[in-house]
C-alpha positions in Angstrom: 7.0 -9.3 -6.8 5.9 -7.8 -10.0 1.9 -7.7 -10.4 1.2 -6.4 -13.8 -1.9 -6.0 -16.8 -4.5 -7.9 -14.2 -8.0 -7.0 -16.2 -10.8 -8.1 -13.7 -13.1 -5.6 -12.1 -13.7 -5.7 -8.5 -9.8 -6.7 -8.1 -6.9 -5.6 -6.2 -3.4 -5.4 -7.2 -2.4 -6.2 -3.9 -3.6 -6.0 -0.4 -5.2 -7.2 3.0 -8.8 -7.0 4.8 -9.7 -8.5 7.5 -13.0 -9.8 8.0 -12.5 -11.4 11.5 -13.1 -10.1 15.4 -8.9 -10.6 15.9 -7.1 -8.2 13.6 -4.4 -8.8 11.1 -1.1 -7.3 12.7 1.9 -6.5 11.6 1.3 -6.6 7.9 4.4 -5.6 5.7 3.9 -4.5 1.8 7.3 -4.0 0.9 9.9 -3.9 -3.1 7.0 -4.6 -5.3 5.8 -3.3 -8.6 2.5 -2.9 -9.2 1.3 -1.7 -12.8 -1.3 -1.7 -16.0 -4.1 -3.5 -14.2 -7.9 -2.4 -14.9 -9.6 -2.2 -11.4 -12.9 -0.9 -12.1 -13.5 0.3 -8.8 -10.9 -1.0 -6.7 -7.2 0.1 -6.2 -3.8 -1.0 -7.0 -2.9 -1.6 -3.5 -5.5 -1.7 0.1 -5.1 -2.1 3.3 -8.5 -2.5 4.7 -10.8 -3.7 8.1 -9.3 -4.8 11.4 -5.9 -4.5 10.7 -3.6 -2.9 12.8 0.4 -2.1 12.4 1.4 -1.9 8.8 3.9 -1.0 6.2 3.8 -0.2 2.5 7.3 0.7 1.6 9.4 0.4 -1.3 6.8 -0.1 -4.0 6.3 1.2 -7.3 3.0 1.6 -8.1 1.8 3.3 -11.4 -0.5 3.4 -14.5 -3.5 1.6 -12.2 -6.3 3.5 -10.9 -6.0 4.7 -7.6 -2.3 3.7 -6.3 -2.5 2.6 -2.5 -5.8 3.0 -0.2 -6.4 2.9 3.1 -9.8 2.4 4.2 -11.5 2.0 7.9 -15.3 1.4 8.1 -17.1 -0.4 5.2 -19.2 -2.7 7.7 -16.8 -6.2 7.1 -15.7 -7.0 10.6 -18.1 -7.6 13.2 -16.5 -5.1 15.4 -17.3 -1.6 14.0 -14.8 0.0 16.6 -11.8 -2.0 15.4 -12.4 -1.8 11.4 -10.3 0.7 10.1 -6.6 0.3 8.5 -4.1 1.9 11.5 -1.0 2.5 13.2 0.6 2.3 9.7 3.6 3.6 7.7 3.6 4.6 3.9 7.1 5.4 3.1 9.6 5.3 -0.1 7.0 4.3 -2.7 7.2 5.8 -5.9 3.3 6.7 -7.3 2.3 7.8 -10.9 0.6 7.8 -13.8 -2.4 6.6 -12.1 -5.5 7.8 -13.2 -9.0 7.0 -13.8 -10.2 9.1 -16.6 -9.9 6.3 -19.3 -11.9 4.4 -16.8 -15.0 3.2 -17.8 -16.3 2.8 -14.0 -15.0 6.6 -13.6 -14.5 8.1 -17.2 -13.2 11.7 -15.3 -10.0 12.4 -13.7 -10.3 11.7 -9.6 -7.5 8.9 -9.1 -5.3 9.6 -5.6 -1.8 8.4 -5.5 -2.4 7.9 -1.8 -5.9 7.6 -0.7 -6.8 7.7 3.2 -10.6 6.9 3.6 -11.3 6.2 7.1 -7.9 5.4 8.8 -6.7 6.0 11.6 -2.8 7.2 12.7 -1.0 7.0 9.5 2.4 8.3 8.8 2.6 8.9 5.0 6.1 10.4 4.4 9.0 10.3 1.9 7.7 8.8 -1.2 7.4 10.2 -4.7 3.7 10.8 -5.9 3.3 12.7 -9.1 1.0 12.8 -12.4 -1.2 10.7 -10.6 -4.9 12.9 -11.0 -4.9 13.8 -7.2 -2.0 13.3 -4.9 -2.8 12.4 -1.7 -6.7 12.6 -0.3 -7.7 12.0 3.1 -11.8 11.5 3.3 -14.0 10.2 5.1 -17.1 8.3 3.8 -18.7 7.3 6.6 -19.1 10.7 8.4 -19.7 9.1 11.8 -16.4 8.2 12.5 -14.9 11.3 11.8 -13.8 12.3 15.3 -12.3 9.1 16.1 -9.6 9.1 13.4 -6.4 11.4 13.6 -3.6 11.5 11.1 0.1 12.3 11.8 
């Protein structure tokens, strides 16, 4: 699947949240392109909520603002101890050119190739990530669940 010159704010590329008590399982992202959209604030491709098992593999993902996310904690699934993106894989993606300096919502140079904000045991190995603004950032925004995430 190719997803290409998308120009809406507040929209993925591609991705997955789940907003329910049962999580999403088993998700695969795999052999797409993803390029030229104008996210405003959001990414390329996210894997967010109660979602647990996934793969993003085989993508190429560039000239987007940040290139894949995964996020844990933003207060969209009723159980606060299940929310977060894990027991994933991010392998064999190509990620550049992405940057958010020509950003209005931004406007300075802080897109990751691989952003981890709040996720819990993820292998990120094997792909190529360059001239993106950052490589690969691992955060967390909600402080408090710090000491419950671990990252392989």
């Amino acid at each position: 699947m190719k997803v290409h010159f998308v120009s809406i704010l507040k929209l993925m590329g591609m991705g997955s949240s789940s907003h329910a008590q049962n999580n999403l399982n088993h998700l695969v992202i795999d052999n797409n392109e993803v390029t030229n959209l104008k996210l405003g604030l959001s990414e390329a491709i996210a894997v967010n909520g109660n979602l647990d098992s996934f793969e993003v593999t085989n993508n190429k993902v560039h000239d987007n603002n940040i290139g894949i996310v995964l996020i844990g904690h933003e207060s969209i699934s009723p159980v606060a101890a299940l929310e977060q993106a894990r027991n994933g894989i991010i392998r064999n993606n190509i990620i550049h050119y992405n940057s958010s300096f020509n950003n209005t919502s931004y406007n300075e140079y802080s897109a990751d190739g691989i952003y981890v904000d709040g996720g819990k045991e993820i292998i990120i190995e094997q792909n190529q990530n360059y001239d993106n603004d950052l490589g690969i950032e691992v955060a967390f925004v909600n402080v408090l669940w710090m000491n419950y995430s671990s990252f392989k």
